[in-house]
NUDRENNU-963047 format. One record per residue (C-alpha): x, y, z; residue in one letter; residue number from 1. Coordinates in Angstrom, 3 decimals, always signed. Layout:
% NUDRENNU-963047
- X Y Z A NUM
...
***
This chain:
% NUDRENNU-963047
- +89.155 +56.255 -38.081 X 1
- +87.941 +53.758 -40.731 X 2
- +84.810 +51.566 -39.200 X 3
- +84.642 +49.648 -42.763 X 4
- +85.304 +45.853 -42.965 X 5
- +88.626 +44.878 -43.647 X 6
- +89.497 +43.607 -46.921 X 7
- +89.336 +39.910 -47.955 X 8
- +92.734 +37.876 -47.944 X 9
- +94.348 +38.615 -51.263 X 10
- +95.063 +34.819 -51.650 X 11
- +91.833 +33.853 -51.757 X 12
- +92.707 +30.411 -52.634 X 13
- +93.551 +29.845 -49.327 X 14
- +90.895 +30.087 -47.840 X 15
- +88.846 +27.743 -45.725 X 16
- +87.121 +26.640 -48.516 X 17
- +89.710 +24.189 -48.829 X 18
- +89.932 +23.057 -45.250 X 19
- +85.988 +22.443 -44.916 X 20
- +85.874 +20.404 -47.922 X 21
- +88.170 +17.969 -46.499 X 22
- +86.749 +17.416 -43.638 X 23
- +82.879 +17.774 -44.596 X 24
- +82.430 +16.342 -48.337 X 25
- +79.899 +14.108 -47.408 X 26
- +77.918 +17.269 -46.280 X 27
- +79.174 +19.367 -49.180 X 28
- +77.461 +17.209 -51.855 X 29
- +73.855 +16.380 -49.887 X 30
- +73.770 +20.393 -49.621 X 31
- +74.610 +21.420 -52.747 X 32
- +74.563 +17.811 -55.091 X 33
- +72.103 +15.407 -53.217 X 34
- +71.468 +13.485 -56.459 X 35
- +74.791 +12.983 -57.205 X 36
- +75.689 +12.427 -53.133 X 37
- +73.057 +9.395 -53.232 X 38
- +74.769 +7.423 -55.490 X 39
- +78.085 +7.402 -53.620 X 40
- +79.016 +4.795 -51.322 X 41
- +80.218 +6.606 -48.768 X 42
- +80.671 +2.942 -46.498 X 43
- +83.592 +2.934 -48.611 X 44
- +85.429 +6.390 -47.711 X 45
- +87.073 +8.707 -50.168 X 46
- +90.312 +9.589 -50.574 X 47
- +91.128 +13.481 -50.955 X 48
- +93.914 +13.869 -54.848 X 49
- +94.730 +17.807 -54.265 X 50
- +98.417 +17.167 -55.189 X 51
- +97.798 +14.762 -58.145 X 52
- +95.795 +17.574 -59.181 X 53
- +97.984 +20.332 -59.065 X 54
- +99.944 +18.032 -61.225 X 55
- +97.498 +18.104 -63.551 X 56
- +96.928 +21.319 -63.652 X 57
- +100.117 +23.081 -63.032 X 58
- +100.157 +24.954 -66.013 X 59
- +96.428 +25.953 -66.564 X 60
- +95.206 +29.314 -65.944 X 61
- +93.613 +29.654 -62.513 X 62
- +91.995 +32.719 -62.298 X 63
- +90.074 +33.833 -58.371 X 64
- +88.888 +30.702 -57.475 X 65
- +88.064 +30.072 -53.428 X 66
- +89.117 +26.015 -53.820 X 67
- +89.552 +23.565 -55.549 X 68
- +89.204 +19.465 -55.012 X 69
- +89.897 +16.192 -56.466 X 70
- +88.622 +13.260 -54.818 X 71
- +88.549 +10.050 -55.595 X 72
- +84.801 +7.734 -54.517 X 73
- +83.189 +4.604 -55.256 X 74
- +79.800 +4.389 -56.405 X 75
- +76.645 +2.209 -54.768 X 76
- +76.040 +0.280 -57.918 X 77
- +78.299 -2.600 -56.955 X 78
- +80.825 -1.631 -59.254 X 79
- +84.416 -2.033 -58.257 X 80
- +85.292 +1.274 -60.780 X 81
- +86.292 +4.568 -59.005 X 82
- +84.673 +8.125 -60.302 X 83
- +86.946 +11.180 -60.051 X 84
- +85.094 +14.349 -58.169 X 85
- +86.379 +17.608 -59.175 X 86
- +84.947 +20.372 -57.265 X 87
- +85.673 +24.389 -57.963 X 88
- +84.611 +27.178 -55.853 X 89
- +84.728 +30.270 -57.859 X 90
- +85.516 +33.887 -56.425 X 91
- +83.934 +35.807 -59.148 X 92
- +83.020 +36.042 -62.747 X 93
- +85.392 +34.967 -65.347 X 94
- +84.730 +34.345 -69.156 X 95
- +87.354 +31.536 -69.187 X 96
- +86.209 +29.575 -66.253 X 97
- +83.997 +26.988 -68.130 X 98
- +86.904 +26.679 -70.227 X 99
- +88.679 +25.847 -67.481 X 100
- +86.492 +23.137 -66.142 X 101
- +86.760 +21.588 -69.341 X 102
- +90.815 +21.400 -69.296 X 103
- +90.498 +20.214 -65.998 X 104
- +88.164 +17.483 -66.686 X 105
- +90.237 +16.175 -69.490 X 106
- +93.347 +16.590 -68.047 X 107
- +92.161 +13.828 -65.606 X 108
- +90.270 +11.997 -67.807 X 109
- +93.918 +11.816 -69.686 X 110
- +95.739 +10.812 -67.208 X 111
- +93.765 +8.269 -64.981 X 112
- +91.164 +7.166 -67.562 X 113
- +88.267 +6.855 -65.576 X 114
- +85.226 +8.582 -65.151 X 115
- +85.309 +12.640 -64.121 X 116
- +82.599 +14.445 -62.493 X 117
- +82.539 +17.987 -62.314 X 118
- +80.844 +20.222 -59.545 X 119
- +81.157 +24.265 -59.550 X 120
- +79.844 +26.570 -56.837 X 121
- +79.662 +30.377 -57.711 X 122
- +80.344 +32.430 -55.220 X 123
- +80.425 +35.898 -56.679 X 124
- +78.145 +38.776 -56.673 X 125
- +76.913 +39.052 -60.467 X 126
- +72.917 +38.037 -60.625 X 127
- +72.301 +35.805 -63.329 X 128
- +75.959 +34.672 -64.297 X 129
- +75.997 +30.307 -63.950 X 130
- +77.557 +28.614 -66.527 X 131
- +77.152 +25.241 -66.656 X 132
- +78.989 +24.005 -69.925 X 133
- +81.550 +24.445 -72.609 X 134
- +81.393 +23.539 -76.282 X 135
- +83.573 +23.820 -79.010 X 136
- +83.243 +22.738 -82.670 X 137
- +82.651 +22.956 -85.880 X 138
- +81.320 +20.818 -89.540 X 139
- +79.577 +18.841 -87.240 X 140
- +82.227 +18.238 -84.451 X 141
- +81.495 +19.127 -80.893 X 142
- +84.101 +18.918 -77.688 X 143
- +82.739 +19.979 -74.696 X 144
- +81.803 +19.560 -71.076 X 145
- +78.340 +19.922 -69.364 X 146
- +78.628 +20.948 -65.486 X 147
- +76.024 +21.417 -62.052 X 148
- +77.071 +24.789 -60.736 X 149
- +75.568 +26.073 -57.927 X 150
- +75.138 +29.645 -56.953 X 151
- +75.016 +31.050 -53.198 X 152
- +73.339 +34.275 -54.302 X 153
- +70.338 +31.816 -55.080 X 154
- +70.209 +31.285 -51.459 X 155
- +69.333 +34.950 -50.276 X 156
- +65.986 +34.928 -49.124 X 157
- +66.047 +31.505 -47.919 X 158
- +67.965 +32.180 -44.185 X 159
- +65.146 +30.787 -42.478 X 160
- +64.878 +27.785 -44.036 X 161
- +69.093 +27.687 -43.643 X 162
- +68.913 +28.330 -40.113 X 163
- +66.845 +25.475 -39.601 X 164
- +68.979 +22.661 -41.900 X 165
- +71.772 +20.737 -39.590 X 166
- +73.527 +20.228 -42.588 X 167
- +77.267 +22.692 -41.725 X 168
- +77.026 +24.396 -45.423 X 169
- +73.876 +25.891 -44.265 X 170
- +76.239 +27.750 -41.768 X 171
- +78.905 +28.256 -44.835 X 172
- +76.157 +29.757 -46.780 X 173
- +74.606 +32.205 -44.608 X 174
- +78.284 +33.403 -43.641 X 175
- +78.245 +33.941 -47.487 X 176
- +74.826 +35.820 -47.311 X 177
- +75.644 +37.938 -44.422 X 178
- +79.523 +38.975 -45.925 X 179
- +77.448 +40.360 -48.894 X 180
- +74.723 +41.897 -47.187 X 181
- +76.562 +43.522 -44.771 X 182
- +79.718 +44.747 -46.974 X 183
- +79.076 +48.288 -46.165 X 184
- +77.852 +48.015 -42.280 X 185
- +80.365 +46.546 -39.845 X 186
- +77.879 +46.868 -37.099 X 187
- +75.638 +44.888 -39.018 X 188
- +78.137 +42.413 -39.766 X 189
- +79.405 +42.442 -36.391 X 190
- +75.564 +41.370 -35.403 X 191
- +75.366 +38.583 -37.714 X 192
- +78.787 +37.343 -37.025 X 193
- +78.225 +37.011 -33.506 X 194
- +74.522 +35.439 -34.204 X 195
- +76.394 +32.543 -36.362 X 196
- +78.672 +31.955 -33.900 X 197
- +76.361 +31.354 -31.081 X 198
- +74.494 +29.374 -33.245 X 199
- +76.975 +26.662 -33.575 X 200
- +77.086 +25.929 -29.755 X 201
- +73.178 +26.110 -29.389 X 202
- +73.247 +23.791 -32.145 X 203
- +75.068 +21.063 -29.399 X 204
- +78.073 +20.859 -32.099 X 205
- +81.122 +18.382 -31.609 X 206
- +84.157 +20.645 -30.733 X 207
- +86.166 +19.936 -34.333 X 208
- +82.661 +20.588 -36.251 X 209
- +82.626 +24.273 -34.136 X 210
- +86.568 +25.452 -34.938 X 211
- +86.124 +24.426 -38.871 X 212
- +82.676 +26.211 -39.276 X 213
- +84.308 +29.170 -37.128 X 214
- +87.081 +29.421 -39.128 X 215
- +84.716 +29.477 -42.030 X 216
- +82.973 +32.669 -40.372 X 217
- +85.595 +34.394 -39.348 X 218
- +87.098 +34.148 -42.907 X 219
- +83.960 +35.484 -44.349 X 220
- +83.199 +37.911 -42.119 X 221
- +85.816 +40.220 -40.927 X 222
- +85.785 +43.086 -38.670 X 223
- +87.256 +45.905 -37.717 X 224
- +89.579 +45.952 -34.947 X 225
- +87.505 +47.515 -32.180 X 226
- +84.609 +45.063 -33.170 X 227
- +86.891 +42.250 -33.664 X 228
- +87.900 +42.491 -30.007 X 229
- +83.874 +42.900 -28.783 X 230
- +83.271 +39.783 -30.840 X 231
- +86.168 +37.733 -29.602 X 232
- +85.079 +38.712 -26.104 X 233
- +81.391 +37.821 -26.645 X 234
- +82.654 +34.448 -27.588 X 235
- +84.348 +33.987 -24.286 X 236
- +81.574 +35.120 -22.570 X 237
- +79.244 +32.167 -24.682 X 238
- +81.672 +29.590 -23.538 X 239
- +81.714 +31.273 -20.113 X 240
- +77.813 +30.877 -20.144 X 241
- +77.264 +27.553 -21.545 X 242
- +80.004 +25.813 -19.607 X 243
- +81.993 +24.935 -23.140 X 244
- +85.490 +25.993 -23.460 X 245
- +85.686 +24.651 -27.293 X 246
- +87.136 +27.862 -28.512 X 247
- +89.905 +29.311 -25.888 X 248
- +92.065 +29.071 -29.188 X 249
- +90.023 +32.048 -30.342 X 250
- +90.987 +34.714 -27.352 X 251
- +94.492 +33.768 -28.331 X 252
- +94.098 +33.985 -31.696 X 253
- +92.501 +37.686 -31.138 X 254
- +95.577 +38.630 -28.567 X 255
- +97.993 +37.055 -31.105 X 256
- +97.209 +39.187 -33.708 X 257
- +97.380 +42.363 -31.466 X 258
- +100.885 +41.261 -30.155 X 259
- +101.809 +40.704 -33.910 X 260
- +101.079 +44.389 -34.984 X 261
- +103.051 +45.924 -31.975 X 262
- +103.440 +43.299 -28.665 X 263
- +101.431 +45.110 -25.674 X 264
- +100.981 +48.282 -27.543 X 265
- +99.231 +47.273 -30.308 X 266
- +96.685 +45.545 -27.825 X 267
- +96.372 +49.069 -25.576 X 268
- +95.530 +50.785 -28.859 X 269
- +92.649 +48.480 -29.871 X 270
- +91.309 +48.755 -26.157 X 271
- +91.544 +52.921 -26.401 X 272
- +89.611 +52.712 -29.656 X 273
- +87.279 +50.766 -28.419 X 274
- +86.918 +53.186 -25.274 X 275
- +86.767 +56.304 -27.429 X 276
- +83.723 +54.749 -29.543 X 277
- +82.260 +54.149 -26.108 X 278
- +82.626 +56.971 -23.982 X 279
- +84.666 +59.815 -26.559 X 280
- +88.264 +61.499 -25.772 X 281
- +89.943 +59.748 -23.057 X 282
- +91.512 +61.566 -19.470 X 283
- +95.009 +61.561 -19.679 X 284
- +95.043 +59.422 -16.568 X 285
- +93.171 +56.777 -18.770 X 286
- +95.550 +57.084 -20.877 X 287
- +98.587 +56.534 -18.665 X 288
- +96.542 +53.700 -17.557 X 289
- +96.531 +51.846 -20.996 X 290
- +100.068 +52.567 -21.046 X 291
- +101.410 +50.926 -18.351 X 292
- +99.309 +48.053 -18.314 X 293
- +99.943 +43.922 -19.466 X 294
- +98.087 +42.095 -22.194 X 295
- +96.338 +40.285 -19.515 X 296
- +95.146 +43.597 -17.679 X 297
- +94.361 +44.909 -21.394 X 298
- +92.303 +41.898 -21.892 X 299
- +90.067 +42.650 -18.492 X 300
- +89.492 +46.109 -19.886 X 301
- +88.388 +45.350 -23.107 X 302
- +86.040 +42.535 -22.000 X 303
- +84.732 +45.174 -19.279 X 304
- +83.904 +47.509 -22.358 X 305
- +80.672 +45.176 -23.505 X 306
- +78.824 +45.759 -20.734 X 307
- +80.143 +49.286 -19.038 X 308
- +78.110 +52.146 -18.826 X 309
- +80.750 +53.883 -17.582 X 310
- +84.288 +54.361 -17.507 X 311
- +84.596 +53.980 -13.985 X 312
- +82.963 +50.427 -14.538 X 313
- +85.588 +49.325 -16.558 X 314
- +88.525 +50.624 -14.683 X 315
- +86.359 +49.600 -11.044 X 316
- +88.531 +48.435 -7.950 X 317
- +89.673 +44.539 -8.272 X 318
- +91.951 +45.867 -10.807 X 319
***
């Protein structure tokens, strides 16, 4: 059986990238842009442009990007002018993506004729790629656009000081960190999945602030099956402990995907493998057991399986 993380979503672009930068901008640019964050007045809101920017972009090449955003701010100058805030969060190394920045930038520019500011964050694995501008020209004629870009693999080395910072992409980054140390070790990603997650509740979180920075780690971090159901039932047993059901959406999410890949059955074969990786091969009254037996009995079991040190503790009487 195959212990290795499960692959990434193919359509990356869909990812909670998206979903975190609506709901956490503010946050996004004091991590990542504080300069440009202090000279927003955020008093006056912001209003998310995603569809009037696939308009604008319709037609470009996009490439493995994570996200992208338009929104629309004001600044605290006084003025009464609005600046344009395109954001991209890039998958992986491309040649044309500061070529892309620059259509994008003057494809808005174009069309609403006020000022564009452009933001990238790099979230790929190649050491020493950033690019931060595009030029073209010639006999003296230069087009171009300059660009902060940020890059998470700058971050590595710096957990500590992330574990300490309130600010939510200081979660989002050492999800990041931990995905890429821990490509090739599930248990090890299982540890620092579970570590994250506990963090947030420690951390005295409002409930919507917990489910979008899960979401986030779940995304970044997936599991294997057999440590995707340990992890979902450590989870209960945090909420269980510290008196905050926030996340009951997350045991149902778990049992919802078992029921999806085979109702009942699909759930009894997630609990075997996780008994086999326990204990070994399985009596065939075990077995029979599994087979007979309801998600919610299933559920019991597999919880059991964190703490057991023995078979018989898991299948004990009160069954």
């Amino acid at each position: 059986m195959n212990n290795g993380p499960a692959k990434p979503p193919t359509d990356d672009f869909d990812s909670p990238w998206k979903d975190i930068l609506d709901g956490w901008f503010p946050d996004f640019m004091a991590f990542f842009f504080p300069d440009a964050a202090a000279e927003i007045d955020w008093t006056q809101g912001f209003e998310s442009l995603d569809k009037e920017l696939a308009q604008v972009v319709q037609d470009a090449e996009l490439g493995r990007r994570y996200a992208d955003k338009l929104l629309k701010v004001r600044l605290n100058d006084g003025s009464e002018e609005w600046v344009l805030v395109h954001i991209e969060v890039q998958g992986k190394p491309e040649t044309a993506f500061p070529r892309r920045m620059f259509v994008y930038a003057y494809r808005i520019y174009d069309r609403y004729g006020c000022e564009v500011a452009s933001f990238a964050v790099l979230a790929d694995t190649r050491p020493g790629w950033q690019p931060s501008k595009f030029e073209i020209g010639r006999w003296g004629t230069r087009l171009g656009l300059a660009f902060p870009s940020v890059k998470l693999l700058a971050y590595a080395g710096r957990e500590p000081e992330l574990e300490r910072d309130p600010n939510p992409f200081a979660t989002v980054v050492l999800a990041h960190l931990a995905a890429r140390a821990t490509k090739d070790d599930p248990n090890a990603r299982f540890q620092h999945k579970l570590a994250l997650t506990r963090r947030l509740y420690e951390r005295g979180l409002a409930k919507q602030q917990i489910i979008d920075l899960y979401r986030f780690i779940d995304w970044a971090l997936t599991l294997p099956a057999p440590l995707e159901l340990q992890y979902t039932d450590a989870v209960f047993q945090i909420e269980e402990n510290l008196k905050m059901p926030y996340m009951s959406f997350v045991e149902r999410r778990g049992w919802t995907r078992g029921e999806a890949a085979g109702q009942v059955v699909g759930a009894g074969m997630v609990v075997r493998d996780q008994l086999e990786a326990r204990f070994g091969p399985l009596p065939p009254a075990i077995l029979k057991r599994l087979e007979a037996a309801d998600a919610e009995q299933l559920r019991a079991w597999g919880r059991r399986v964190l703490d057991a040190r023995s078979i018989d503790e898991v299948f004990g009487d009160g069954d």
